[in-house]
PyMOL commands that place a pseudoatom at each C-alpha (Angstrom):
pseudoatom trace, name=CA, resn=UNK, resi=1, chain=A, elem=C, hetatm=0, pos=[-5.204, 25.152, 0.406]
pseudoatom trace, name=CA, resn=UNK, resi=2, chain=A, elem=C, hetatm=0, pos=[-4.467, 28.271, 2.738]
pseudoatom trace, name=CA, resn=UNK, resi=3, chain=A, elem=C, hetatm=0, pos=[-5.727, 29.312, 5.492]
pseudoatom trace, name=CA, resn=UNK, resi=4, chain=A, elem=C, hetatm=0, pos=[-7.830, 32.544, 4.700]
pseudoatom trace, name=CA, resn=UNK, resi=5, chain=A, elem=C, hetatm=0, pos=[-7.711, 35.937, 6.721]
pseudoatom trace, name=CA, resn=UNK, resi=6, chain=A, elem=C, hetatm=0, pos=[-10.140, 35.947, 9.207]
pseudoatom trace, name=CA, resn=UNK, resi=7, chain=A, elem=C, hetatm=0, pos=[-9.245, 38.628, 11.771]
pseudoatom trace, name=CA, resn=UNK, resi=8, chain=A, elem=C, hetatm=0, pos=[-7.032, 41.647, 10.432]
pseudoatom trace, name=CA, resn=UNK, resi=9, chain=A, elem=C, hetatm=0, pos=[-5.886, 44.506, 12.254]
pseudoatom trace, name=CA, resn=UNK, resi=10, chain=A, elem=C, hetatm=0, pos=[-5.006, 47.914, 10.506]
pseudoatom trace, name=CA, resn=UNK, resi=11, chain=A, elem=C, hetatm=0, pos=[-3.208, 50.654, 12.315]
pseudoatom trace, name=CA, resn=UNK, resi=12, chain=A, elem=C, hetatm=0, pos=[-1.179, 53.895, 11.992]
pseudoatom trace, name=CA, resn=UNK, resi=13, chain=A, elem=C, hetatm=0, pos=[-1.499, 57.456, 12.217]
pseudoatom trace, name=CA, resn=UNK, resi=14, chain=A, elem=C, hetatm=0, pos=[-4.403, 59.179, 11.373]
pseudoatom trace, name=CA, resn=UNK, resi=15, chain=A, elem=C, hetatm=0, pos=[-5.186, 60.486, 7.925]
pseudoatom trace, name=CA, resn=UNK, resi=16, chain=A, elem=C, hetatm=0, pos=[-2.878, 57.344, 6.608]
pseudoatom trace, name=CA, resn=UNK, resi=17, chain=A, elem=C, hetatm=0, pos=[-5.948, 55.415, 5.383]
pseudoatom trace, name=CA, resn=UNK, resi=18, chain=A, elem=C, hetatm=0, pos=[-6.331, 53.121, 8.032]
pseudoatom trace, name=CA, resn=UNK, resi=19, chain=A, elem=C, hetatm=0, pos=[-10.095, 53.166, 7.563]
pseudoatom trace, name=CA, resn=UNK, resi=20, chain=A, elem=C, hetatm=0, pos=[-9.848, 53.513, 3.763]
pseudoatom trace, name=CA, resn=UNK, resi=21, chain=A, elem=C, hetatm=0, pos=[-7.939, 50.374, 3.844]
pseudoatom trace, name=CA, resn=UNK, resi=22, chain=A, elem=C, hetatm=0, pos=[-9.957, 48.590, 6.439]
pseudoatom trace, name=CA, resn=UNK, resi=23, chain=A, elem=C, hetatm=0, pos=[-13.524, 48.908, 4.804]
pseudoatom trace, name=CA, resn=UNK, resi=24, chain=A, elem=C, hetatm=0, pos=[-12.277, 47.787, 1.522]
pseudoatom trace, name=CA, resn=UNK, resi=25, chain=A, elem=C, hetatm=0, pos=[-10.474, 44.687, 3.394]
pseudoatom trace, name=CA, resn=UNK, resi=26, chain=A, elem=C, hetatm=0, pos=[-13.168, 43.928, 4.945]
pseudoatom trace, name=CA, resn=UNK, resi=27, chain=A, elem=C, hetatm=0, pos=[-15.615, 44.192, 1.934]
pseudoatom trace, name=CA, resn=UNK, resi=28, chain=A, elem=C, hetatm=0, pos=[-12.768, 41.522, -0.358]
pseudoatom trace, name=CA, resn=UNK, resi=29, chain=A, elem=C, hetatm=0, pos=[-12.855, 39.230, 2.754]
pseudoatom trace, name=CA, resn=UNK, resi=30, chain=A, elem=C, hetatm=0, pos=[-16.890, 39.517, 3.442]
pseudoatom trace, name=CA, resn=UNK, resi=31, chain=A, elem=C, hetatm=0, pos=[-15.685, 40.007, 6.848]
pseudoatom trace, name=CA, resn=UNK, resi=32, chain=A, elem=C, hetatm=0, pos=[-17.323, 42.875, 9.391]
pseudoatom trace, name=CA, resn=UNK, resi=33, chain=A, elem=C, hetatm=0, pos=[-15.678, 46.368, 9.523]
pseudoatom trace, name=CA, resn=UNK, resi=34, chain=A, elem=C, hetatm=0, pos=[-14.732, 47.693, 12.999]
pseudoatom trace, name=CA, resn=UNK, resi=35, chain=A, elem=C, hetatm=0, pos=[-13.568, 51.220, 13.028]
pseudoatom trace, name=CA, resn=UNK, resi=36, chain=A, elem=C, hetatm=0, pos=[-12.084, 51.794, 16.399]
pseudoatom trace, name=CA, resn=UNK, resi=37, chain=A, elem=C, hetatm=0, pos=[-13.357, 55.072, 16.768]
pseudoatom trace, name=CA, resn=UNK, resi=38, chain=A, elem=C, hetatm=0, pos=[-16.746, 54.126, 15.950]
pseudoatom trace, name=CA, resn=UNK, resi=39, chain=A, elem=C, hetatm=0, pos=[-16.335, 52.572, 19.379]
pseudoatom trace, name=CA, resn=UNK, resi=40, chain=A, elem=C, hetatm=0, pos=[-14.100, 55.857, 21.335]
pseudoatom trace, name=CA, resn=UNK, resi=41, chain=A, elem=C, hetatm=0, pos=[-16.801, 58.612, 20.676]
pseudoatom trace, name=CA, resn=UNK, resi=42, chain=A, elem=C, hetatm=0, pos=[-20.508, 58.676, 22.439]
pseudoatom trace, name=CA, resn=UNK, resi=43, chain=A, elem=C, hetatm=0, pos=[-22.592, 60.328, 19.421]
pseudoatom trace, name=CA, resn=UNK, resi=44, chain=A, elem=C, hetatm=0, pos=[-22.928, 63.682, 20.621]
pseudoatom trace, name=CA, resn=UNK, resi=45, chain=A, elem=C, hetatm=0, pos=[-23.600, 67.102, 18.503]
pseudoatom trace, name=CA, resn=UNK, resi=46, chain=A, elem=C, hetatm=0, pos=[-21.106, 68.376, 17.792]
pseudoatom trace, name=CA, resn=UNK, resi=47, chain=A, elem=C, hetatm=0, pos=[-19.217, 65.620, 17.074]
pseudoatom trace, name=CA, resn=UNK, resi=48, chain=A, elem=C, hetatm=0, pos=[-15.962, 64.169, 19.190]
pseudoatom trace, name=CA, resn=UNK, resi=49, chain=A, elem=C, hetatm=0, pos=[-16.672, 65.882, 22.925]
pseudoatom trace, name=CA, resn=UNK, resi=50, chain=A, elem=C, hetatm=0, pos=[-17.144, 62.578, 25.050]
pseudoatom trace, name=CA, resn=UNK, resi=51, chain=A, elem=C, hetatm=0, pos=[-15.184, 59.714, 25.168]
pseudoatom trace, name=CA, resn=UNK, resi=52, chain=A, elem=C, hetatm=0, pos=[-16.941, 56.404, 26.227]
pseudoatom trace, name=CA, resn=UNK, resi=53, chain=A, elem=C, hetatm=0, pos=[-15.553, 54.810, 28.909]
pseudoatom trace, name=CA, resn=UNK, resi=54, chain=A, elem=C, hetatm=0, pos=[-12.772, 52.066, 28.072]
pseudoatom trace, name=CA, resn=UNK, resi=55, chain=A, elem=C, hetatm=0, pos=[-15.091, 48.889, 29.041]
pseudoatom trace, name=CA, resn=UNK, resi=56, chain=A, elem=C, hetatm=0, pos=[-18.297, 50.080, 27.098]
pseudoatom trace, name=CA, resn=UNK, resi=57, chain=A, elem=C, hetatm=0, pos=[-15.952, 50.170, 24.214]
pseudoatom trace, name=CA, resn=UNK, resi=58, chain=A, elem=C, hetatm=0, pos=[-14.559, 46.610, 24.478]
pseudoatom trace, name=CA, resn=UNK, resi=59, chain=A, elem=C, hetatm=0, pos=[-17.670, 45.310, 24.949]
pseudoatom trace, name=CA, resn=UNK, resi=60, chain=A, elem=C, hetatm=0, pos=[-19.091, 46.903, 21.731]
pseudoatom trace, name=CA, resn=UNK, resi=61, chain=A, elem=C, hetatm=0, pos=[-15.863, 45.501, 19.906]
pseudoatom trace, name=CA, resn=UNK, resi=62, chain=A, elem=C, hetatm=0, pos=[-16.322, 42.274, 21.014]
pseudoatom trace, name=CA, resn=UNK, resi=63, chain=A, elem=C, hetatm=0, pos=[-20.505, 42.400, 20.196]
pseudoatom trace, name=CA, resn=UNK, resi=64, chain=A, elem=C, hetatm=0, pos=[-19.113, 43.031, 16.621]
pseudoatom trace, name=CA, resn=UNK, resi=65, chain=A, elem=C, hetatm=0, pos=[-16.202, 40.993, 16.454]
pseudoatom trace, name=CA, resn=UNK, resi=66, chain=A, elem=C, hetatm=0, pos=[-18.249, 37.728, 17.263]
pseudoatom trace, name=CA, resn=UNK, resi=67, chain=A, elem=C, hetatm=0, pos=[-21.209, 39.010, 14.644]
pseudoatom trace, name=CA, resn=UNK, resi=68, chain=A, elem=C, hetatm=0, pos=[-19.305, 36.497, 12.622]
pseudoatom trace, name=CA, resn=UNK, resi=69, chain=A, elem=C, hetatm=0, pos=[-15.934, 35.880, 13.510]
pseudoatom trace, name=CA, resn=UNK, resi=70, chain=A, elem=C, hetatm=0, pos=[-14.687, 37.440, 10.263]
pseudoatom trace, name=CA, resn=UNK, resi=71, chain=A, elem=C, hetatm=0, pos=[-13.179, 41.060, 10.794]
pseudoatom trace, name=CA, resn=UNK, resi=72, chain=A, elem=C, hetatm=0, pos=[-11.013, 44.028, 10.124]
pseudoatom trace, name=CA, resn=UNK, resi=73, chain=A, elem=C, hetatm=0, pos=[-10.145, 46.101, 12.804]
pseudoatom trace, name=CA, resn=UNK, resi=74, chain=A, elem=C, hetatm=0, pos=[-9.247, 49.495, 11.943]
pseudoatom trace, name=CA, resn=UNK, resi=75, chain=A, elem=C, hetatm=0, pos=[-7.488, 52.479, 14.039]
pseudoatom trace, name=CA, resn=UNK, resi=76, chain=A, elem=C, hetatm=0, pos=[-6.305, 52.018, 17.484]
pseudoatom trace, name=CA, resn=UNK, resi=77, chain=A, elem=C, hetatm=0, pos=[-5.077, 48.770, 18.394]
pseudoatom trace, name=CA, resn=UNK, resi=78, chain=A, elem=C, hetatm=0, pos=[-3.088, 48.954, 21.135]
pseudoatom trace, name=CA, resn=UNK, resi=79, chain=A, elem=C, hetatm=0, pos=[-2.931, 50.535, 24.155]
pseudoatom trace, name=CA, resn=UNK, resi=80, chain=A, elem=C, hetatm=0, pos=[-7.033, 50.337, 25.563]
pseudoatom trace, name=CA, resn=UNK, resi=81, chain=A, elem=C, hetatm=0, pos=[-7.617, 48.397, 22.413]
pseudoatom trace, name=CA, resn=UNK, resi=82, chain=A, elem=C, hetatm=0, pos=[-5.352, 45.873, 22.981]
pseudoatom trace, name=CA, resn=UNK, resi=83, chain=A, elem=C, hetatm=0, pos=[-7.747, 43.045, 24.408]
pseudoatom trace, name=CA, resn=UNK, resi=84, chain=A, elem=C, hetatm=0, pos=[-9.958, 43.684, 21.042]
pseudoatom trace, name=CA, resn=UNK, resi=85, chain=A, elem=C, hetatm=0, pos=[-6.811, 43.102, 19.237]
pseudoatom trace, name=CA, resn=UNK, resi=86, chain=A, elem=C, hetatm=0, pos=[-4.833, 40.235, 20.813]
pseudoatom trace, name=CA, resn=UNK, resi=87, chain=A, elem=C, hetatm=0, pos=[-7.055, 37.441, 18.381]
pseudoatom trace, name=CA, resn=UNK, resi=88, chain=A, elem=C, hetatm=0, pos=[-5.823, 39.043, 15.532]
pseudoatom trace, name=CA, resn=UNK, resi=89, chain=A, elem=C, hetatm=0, pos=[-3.383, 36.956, 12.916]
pseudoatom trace, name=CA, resn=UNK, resi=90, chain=A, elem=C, hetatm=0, pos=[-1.957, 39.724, 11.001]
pseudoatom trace, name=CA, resn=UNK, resi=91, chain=A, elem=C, hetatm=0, pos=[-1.036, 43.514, 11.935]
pseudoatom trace, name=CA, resn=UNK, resi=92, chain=A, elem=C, hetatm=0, pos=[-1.184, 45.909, 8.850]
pseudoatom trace, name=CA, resn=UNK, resi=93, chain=A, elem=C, hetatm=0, pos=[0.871, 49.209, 10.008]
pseudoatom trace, name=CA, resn=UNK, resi=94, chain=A, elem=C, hetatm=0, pos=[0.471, 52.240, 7.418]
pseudoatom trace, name=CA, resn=UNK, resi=95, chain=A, elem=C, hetatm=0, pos=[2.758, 55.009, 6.856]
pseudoatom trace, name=CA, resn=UNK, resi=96, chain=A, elem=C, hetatm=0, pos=[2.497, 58.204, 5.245]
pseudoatom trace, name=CA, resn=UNK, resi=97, chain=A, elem=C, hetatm=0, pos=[4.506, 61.555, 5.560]
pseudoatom trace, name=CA, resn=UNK, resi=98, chain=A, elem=C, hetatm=0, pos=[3.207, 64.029, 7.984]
pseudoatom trace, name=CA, resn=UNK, resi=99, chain=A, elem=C, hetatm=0, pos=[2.219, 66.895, 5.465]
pseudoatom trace, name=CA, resn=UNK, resi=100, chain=A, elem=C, hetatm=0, pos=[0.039, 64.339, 3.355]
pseudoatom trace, name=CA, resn=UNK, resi=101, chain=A, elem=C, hetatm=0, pos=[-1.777, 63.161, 6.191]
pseudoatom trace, name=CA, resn=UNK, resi=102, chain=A, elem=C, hetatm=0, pos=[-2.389, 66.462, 7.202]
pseudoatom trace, name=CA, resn=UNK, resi=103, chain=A, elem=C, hetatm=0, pos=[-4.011, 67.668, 4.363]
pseudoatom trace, name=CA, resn=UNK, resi=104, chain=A, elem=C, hetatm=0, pos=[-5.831, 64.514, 3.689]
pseudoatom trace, name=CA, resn=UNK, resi=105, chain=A, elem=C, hetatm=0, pos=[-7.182, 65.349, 7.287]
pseudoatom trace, name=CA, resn=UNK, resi=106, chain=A, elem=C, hetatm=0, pos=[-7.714, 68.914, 6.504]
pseudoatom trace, name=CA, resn=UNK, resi=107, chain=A, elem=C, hetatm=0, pos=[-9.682, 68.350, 3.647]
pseudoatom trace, name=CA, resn=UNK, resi=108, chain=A, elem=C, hetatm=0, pos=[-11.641, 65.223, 5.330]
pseudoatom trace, name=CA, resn=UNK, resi=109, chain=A, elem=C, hetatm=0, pos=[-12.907, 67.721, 8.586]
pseudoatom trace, name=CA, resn=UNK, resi=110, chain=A, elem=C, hetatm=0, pos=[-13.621, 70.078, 5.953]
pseudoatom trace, name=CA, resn=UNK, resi=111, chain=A, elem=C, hetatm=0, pos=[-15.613, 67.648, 3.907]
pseudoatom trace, name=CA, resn=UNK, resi=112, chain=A, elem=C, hetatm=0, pos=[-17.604, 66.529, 7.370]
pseudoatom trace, name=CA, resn=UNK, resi=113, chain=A, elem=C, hetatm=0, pos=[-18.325, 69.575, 8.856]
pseudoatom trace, name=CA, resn=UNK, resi=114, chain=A, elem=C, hetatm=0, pos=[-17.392, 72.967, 6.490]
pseudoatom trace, name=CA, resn=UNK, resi=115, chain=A, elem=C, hetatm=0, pos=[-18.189, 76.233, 7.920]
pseudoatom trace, name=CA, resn=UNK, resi=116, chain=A, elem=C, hetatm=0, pos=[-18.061, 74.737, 11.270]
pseudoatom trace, name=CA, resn=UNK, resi=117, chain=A, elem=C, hetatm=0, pos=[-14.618, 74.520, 11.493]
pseudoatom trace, name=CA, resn=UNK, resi=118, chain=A, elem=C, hetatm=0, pos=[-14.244, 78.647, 10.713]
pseudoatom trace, name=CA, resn=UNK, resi=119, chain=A, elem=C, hetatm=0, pos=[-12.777, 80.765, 13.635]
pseudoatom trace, name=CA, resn=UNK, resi=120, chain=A, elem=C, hetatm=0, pos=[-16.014, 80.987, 16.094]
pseudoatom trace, name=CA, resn=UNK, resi=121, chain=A, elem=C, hetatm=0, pos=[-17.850, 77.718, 14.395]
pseudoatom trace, name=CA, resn=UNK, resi=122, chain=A, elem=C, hetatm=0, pos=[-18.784, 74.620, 16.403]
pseudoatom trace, name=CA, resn=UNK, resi=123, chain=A, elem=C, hetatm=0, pos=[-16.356, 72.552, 15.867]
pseudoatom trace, name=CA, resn=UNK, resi=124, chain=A, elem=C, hetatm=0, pos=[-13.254, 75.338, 15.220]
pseudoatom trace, name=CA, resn=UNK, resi=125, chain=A, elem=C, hetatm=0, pos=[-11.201, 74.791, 18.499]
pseudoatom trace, name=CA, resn=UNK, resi=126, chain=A, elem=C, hetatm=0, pos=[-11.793, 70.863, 18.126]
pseudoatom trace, name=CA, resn=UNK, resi=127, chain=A, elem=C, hetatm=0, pos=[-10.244, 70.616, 14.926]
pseudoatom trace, name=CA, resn=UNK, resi=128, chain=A, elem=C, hetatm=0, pos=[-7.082, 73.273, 15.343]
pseudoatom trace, name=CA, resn=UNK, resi=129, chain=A, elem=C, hetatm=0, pos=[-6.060, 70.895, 18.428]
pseudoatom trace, name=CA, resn=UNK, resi=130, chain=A, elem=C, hetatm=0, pos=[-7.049, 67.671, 16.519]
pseudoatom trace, name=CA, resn=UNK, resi=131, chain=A, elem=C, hetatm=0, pos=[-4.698, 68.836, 13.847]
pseudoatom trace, name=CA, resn=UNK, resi=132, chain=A, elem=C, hetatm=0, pos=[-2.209, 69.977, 15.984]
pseudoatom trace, name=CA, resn=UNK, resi=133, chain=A, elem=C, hetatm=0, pos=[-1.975, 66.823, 17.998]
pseudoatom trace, name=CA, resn=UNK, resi=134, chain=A, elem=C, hetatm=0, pos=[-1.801, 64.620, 14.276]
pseudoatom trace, name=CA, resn=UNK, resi=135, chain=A, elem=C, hetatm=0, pos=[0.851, 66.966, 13.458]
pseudoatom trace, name=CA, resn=UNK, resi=136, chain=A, elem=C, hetatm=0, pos=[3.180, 65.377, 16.367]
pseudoatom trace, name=CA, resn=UNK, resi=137, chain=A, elem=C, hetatm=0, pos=[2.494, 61.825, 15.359]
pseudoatom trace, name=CA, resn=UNK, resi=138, chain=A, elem=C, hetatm=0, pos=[5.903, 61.268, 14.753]
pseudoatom trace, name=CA, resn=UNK, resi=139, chain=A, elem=C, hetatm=0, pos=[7.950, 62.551, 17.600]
pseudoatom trace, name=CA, resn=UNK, resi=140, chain=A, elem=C, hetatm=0, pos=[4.857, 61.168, 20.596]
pseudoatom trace, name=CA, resn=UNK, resi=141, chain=A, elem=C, hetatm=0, pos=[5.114, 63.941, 22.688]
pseudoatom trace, name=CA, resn=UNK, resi=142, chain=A, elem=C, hetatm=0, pos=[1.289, 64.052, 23.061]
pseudoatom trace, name=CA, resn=UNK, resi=143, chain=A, elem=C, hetatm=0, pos=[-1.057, 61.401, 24.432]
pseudoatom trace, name=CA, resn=UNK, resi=144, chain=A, elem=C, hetatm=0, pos=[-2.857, 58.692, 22.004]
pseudoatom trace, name=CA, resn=UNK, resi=145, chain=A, elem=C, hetatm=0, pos=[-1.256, 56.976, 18.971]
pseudoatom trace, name=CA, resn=UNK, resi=146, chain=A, elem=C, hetatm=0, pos=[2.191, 58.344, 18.225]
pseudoatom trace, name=CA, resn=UNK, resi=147, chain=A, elem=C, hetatm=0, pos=[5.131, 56.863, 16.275]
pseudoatom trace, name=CA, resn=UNK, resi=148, chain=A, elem=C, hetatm=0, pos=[7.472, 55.463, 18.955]
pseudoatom trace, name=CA, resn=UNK, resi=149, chain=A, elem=C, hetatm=0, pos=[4.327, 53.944, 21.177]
pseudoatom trace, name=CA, resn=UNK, resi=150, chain=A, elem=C, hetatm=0, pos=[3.077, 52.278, 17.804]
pseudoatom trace, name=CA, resn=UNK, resi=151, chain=A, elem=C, hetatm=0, pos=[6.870, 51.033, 17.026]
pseudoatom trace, name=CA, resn=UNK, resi=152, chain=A, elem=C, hetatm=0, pos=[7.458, 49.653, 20.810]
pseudoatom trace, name=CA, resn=UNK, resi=153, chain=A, elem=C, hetatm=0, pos=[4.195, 47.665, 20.665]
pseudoatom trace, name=CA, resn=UNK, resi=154, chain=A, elem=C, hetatm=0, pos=[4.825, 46.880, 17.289]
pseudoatom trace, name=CA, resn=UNK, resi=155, chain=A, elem=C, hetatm=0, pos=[7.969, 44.937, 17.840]
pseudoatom trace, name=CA, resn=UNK, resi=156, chain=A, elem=C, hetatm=0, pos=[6.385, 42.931, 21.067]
pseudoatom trace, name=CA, resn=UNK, resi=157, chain=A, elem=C, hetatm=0, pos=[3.715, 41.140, 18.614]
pseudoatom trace, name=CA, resn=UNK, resi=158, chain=A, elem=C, hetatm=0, pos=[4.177, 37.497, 17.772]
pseudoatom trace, name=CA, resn=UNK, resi=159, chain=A, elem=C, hetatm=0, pos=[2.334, 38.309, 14.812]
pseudoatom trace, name=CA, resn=UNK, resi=160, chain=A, elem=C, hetatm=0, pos=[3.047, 38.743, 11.101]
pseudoatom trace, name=CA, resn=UNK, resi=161, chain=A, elem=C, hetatm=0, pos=[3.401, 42.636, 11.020]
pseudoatom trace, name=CA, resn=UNK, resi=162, chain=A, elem=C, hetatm=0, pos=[2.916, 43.904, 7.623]
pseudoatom trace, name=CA, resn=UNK, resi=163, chain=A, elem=C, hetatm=0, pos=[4.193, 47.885, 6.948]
pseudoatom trace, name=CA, resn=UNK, resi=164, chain=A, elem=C, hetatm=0, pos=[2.868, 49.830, 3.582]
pseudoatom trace, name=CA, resn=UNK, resi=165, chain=A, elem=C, hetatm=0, pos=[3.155, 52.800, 2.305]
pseudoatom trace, name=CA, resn=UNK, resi=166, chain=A, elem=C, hetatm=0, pos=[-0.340, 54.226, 2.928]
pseudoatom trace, name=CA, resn=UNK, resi=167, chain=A, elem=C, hetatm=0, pos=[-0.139, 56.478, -0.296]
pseudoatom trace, name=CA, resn=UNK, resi=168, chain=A, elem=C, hetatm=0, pos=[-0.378, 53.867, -2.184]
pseudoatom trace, name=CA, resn=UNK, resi=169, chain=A, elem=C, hetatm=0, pos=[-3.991, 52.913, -4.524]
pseudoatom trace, name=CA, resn=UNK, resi=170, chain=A, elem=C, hetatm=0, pos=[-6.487, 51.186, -1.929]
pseudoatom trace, name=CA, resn=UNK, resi=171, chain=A, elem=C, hetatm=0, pos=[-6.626, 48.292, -4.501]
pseudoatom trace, name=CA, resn=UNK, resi=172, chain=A, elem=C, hetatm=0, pos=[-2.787, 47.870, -4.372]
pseudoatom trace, name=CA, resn=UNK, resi=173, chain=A, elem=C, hetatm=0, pos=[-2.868, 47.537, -0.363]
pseudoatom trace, name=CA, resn=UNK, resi=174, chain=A, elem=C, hetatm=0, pos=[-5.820, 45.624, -0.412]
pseudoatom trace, name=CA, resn=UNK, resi=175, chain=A, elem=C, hetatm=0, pos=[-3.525, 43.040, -3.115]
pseudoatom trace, name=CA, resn=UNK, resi=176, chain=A, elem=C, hetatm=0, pos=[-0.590, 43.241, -0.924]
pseudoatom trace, name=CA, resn=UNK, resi=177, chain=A, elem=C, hetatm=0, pos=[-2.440, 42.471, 2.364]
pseudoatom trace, name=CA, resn=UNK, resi=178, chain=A, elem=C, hetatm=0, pos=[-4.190, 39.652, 0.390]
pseudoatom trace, name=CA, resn=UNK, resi=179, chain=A, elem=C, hetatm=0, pos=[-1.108, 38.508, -1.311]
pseudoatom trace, name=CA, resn=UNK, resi=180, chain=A, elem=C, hetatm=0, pos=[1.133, 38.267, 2.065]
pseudoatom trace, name=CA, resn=UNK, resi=181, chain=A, elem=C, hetatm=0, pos=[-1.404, 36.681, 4.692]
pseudoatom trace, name=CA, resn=UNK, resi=182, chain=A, elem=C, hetatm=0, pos=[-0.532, 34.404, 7.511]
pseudoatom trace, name=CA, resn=UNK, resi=183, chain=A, elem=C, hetatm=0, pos=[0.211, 31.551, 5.320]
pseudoatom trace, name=CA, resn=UNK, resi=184, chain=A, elem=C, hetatm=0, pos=[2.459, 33.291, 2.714]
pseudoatom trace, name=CA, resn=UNK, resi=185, chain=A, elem=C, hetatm=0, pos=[1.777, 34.798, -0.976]
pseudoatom trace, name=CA, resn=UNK, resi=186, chain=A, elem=C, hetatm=0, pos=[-1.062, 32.027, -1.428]
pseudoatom trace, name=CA, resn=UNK, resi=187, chain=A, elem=C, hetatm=0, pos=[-3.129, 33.002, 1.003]
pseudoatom trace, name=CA, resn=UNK, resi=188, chain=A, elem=C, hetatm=0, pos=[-6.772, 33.394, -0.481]
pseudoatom trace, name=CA, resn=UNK, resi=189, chain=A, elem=C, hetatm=0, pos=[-8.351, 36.823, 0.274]
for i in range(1, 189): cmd.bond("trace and resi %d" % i, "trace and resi %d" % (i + 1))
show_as sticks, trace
zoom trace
């Protein structure tokens, strides 16, 4: 019999579906959900104006990583993340073209927060730079998660990396993660 998943990590740009596809893991696997940026943000109103400071943050990972010692970990993994990452056995990476995850974003802020993001609302300036900074995922030319910082740490794991295309049905990824764990296409999700 194989091994199952216990401790998944799911990373890539934002508005690929990293969270999407991390919650839905998480539920197949009855393991805990841990959205990184659950962890970044102190609650605040509005939303996304303080960052916690990088310790406070590990130690809330790690109160919810040993909940039960079954978990997905969605969104940032490297860089301050990297200690809340380093137990995991597999490394989902998703990809989807800039203009798709751009208007998945654009409709997701607008979802969350509507007439707060019109010129002179509370949340207006936060979103134009939050978009502009998703827009240069690819070419990391502005700090956070970017393309080539993902790819470098990417290729230093010693860990089964799995890549997907992030358009794909949740179901689908959820399969293929399932379907291509640690211990090959048996292992049980």
């Amino acid at each position: 019999m194989a091994k199952p998943l216990n401790r998944v990590g799911i990373t890539g740009a934002s508005g690929c579906g990293v969270t999407t596809l991390g919650a839905a893991l998480a539920a197949r696997l009855e393991a805990v959900h841990i959205d990184t940026d659950d962890h970044f943000w102190v609650a605040t109103d509005p939303p996304y104006q303080v960052k916690r400071d990088v310790p406070e943050r590990l130690v809330r990972i790690a109160a919810e990583q040993a909940l039960t010692g079954r978990w997905v970990m969605s969104g940032t993994l490297d860089g301050w993340a990297e200690p809340a990452s380093r137990d995991c056995e597999l490394i989902v990476f998703l990809q989807v073209p800039t203009p798709v995850r751009l208007e998945r974003l654009r409709l997701r802020e607008q979802a969350w927060f509507g007439d707060a993001l019109l010129p002179g609302g509370a949340m207006h300036d936060n979103h134009r730079e939050f978009i502009e900074w998703a827009a240069r995922y690819e070419d990391g030319t502005l700090p956070g998660r970017s393309r080539p910082r993902h790819e470098a740490w990417l290729a230093g794991l010693d860990k089964p990396v799995l890549r997907f295309d992030g358009t794909r049905p949740t179901d689908e990824l959820v399969a293929a993660v399932c379907g291509a764990g640690p211990m090959g296409p048996t292992s049980p999700c």
